[in-house]
N, C-alpha and C positions, 0 to 999 in steps of 0.2 A: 241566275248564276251559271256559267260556264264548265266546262268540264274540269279545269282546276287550277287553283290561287297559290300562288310561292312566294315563299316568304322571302323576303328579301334584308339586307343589313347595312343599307345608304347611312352616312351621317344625316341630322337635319337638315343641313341649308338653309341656315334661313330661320327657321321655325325654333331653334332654339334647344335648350334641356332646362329650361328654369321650371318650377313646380306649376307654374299659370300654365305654361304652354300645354305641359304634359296632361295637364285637366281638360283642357281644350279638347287633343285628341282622343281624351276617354270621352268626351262628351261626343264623339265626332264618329265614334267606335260603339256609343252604344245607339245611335240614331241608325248606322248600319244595320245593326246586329237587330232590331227592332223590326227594319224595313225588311231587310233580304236572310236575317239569320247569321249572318257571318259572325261568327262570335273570333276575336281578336285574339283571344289565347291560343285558339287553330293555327293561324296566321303568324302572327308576330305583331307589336305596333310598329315596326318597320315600313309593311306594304302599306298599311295606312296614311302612316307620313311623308310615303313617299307618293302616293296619290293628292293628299293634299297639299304640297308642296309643286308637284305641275300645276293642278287647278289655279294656284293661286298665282303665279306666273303666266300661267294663259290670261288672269282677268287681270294680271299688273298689280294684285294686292298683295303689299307688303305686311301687313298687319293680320295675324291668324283670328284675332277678335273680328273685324271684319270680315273676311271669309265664312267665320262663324255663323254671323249674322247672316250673309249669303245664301247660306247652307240651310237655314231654319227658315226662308223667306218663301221655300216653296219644293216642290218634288222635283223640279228641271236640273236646277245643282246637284241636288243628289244623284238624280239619274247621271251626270257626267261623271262624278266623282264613283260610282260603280262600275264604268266604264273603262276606268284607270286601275281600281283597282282586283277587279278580275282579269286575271291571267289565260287565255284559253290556250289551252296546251291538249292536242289531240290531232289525229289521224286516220286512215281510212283503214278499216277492220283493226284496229285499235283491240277491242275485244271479240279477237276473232271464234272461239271456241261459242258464247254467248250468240253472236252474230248467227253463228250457222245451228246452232240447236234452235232460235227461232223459226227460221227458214224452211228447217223440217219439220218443226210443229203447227209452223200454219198450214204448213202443204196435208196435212195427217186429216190437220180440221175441215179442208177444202174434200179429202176426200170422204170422209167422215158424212158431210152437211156440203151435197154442191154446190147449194145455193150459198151459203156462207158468206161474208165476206168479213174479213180479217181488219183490225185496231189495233194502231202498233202507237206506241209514248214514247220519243225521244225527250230525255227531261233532265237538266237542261242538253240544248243540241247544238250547242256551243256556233263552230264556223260552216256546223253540217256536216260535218264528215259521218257521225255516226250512224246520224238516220238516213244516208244518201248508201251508206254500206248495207244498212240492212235492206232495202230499197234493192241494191245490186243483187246480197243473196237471195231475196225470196221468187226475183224475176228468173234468175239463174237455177232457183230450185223447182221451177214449173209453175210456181203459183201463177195464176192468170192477172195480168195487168187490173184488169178491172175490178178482183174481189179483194183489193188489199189497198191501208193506206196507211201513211206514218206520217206523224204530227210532228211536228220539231217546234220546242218554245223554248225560250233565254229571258232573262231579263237585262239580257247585254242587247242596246239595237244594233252595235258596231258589229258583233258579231251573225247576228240575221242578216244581217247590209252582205256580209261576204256570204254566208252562207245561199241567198237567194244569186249573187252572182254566178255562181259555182264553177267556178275560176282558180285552180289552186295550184300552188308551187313544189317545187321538189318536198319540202318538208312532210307537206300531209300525202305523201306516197316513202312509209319505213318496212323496213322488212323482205326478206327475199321473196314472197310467193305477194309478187304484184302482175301476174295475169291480167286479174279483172284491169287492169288500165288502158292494157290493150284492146280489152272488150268495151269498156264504157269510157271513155274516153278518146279526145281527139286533141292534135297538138294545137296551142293558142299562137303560143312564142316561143321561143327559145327555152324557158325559166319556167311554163308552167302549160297546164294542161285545161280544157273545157269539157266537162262534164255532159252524156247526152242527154239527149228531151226527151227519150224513154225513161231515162231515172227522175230527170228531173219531176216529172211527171207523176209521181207518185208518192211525193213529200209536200207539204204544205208546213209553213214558217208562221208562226207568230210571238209577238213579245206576251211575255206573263212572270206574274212574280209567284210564284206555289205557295208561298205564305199568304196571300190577299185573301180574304175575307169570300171573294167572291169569284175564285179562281178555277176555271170550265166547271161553272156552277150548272151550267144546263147542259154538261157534252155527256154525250153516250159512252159506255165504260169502253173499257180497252181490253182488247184478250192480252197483249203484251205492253207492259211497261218498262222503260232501260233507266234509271235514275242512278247513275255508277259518280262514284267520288265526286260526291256533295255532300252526303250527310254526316262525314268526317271532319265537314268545316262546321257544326254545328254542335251547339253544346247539346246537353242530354235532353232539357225540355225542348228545346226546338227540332232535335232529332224525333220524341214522338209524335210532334207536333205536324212533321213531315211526313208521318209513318202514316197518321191517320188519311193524310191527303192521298196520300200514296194507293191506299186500301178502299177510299171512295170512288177512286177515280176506276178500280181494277174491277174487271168481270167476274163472275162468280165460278168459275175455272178457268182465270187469267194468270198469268205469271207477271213476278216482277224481278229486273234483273241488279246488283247492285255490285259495287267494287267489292275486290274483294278484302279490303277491311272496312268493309261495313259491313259483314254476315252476318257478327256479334248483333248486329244493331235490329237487325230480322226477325230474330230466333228468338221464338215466345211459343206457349202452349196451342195456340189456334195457327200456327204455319210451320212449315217443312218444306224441307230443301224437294228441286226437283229431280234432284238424282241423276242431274247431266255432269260429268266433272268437267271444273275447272267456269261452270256458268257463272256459277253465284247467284241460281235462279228459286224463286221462294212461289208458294201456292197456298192456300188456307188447304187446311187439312179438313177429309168427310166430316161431313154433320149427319147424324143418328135425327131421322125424322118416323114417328110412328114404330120406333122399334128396327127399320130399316136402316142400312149404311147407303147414305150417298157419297160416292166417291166422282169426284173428277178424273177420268180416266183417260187417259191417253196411248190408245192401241197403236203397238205398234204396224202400217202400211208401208207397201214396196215404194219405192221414190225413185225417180229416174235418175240415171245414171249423172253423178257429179260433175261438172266444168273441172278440165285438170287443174285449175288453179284454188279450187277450192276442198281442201280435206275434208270428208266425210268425219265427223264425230261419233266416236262407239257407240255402236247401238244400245239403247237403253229399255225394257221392258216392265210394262206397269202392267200388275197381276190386276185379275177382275175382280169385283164385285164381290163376289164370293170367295178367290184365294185372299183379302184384304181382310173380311171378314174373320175369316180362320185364321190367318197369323197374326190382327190387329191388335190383340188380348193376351199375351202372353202370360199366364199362372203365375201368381206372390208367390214367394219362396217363402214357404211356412214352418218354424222349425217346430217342432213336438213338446217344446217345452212352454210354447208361449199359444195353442187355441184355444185360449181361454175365449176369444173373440171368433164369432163365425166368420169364412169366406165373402159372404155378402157385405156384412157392416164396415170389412176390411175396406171392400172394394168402393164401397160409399164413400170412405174417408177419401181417396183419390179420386172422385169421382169430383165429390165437393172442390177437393182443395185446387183440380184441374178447370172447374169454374170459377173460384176465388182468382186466380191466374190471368184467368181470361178478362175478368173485369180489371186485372193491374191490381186484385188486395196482394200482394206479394208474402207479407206477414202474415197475413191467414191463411195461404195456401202454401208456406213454407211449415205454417204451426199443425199443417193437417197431414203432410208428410209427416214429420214426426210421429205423429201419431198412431199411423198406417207403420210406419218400421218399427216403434215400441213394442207393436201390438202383435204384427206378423212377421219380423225379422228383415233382415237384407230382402230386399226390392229390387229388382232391375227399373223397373214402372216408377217406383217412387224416388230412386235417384238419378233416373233420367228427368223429370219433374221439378227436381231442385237444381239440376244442372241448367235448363231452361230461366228458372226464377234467378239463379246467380248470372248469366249471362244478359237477363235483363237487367239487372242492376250494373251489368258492365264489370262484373267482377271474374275476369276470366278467369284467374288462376283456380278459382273455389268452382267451376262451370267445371274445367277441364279433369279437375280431381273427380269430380261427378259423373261426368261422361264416362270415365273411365272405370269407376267401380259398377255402373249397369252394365257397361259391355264386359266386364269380366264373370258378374253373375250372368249374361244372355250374353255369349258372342256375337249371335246373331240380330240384337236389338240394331234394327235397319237406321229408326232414327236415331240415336244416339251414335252410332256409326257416321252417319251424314252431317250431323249437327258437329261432331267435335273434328269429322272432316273440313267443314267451313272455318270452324275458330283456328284450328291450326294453320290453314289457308292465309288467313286474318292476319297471322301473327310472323307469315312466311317461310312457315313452313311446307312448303307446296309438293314434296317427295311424300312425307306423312299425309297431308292429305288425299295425296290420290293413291297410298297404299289401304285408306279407313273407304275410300270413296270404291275400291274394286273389292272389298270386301262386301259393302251393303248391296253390289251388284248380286255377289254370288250368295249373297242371305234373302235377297227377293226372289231369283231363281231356286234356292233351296227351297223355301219356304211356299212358293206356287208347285212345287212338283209331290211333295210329300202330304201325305194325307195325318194331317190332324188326330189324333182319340177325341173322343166324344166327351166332355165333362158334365 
């Protein structure tokens, strides 16, 4: 699938409004939806119909029962009729903020681990533009040619076919801060521009469908993933069904980067935002092994000075090891009337019900919240918890009420801060979230510089 499908509102032509016809295109809609996910409701049956209504004019079939049969006769139909019906609608540094927070995370890692070398997931990579930009920032941001690559895949070929030419026209060059054109590019013609062999050189192209059964069943994980407005065209089972692909494919301190109304679709008890504004970048959160916190840390190093055309993204600071430790646990707010239950058993119930979560019981770890507030009163911990649980069931309004009653009992609750940063992002809100987003900045810096009491 491409970077993104529009709905469109053609009459049929042809095809009709009688009750036969319109069976036809749900039957035609759900063989989509099966192959590539597209669920219809996203869409419209509009871009459907009007996909099947060229196809059938390119073969000269007048008859949609024909067609039909066409269509079920083998995967090469189909494959054309996805060709028609994805729309690729994208351009260069498109997600420019996302773009350049990568650029200086891989350079972090390069310095971090010399030997390194850097996994980047265009997915899907539409006509190229995306993965060929991050290709520009990470060479513009010092990374060395040789420790980095980025994968681009689609299940459009029409759209690999351009994208390997890397041949583009005024359209995919929008926005004032187009610099890098004049750096990585040379004039073709008049109308459009050719791409250099230094860029091109650090992308590789293939067709795949992320839904197949056996899809980079044997590739090495990715430190970064870009998977932005796609999973908005997909109903809820096929969104976690994505999630999971998404989460196999990623390293074990890799990021994955997502439009941003898909952050809802992220945001679960085992990940957290990465505290870049405006990324829309996600990470699994430490795992407690032997008693210990392993964190993915990302220290912040010096990085050479910028290309004027590319803005520097606000620095961001991930406390260590030990300040993560110290502020990771924030104390139940216990009132006097209700320890009838010890501190520990409290803390077991969210412990539990933060595991229920994790496997997707939602009701048992909604019912173990409860629990945990009967027991010990208002919770920041345990209505940040259900804020999580309602946001995976896609119930934002009941998320956003949640988020907001932990950050009023903890101002400083970093995720919950982040998390209702993103849903409000989601929802376009993008002033609120980048005022929730410079708040969790200065609740991590508060939070690494002040010393804890001992409990």
């Amino acid at each position: 699938m491409s970077a993104q499908m529009k709905s469109v509102n053609h009459s049929n032509h042809g095809l009709g409004s009688s009750a036969a016809n319109i069976q036809v295109i749900e039957q035609i809609a759900a063989m989509l939806k099966q192959h590539m996910g597209l669920d219809v409701a996203a869409v419209g049956s509009a871009l459907i119909e009007r996909g099947v209504r060229e196809r059938m004019n390119q073969l000269a079939q007048n008859d949609i029962y024909g067609y039909l049969h066409t269509l079920q006769s083998g995967l090469g139909e189909l494959q054309e009729l996805i060709e028609l019906v994805v729309v690729p609608e994208t351009w260069f540094f498109r997600d420019r903020e996302a773009i350049l927070a990568v650029a200086r995370l891989a350079r972090e890692k390069i310095v971090r681990s010399p030997n390194a070398h850097v996994r980047i997931l265009s997915l899907p990579c539409s006509t190229g533009e995306e993965p060929y930009s991050i290709a520009m920032a990470l060479l513009d941001a010092g990374v060395p040619a040789g420790q980095f690559r980025v994968d681009g895949i689609d299940i459009c070929k029409r759209s690999l076919s351009v994208a390997q030419r890397s041949i583009y026209g005024r359209n995919s060059f929008r926005g004032k801060q187009l610099e890098y054109r004049d750096q990585h590019f040379s004039v073709h013609d008049t109308t459009s521009s050719a791409l250099s062999e230094e860029v091109r050189r650090q992308v590789s192209f293939r067709h795949g469908n992320m839904l197949a059964d056996d899809f980079l069943a044997n590739e090495a994980p990715y430190d970064f993933i870009f998977c932005r407005n796609v999973l908005i065209y997909f109903d809820r089972d096929v969104q976690v069904q994505a999630v999971q692909v998404l989460e196999r494919l990623l390293g074990q301190d890799g990021c994955i980067f997502v439009g941003p109304a898909e952050a809802g679709i992220m945001l679960r008890p085992h990940v957290e935002s990465i505290g870049i504004p405006l990324t829309f970048g996600f990470r699994r959160k430490s795992v407690t092994m032997a008693g210990a916190e392993v964190v993915p840390v990302l220290p912040a190093f010096a990085k050479p000075a910028a290309p004027a055309w590319m803005p520097v993204p606000a620095p961001t600071s991930t406390p260590t090891i030990r300040e993560r430790s110290k502020a990771a646990a924030p104390l139940p707010v216990i009132r006097p009337d209700v320890e009838k239950i010890s501190v520990p058993a409290q803390d077991d119930l969210l412990v539990r019900a933060r595991a229920c979560a994790d496997r997707g019981e939602l009701v048992e770890a909604e019912a173990l919240c409860e629990q945990h507030l009967r027991a010990a009163g208002s919770s920041a911990d345990a209505y940040y918890l259900q804020a999580l649980i309602n946001d995976a069931r896609q119930d934002a309004s009941a998320a956003l009420q949640l988020y907001r009653k932990a950050i009023y009992l903890q101002p400083d609750h970093r995720d919950a801060l982040l998390h209702l940063s993103a849903l409000l992002a989601a929802q376009g809100d993008v002033a609120g979230a980048q005022r929730l987003q410079q708040r969790a900045e200065r609740a991590q810096l508060t939070q690494g510089s002040e010393e804890q009491p001992h409990v």
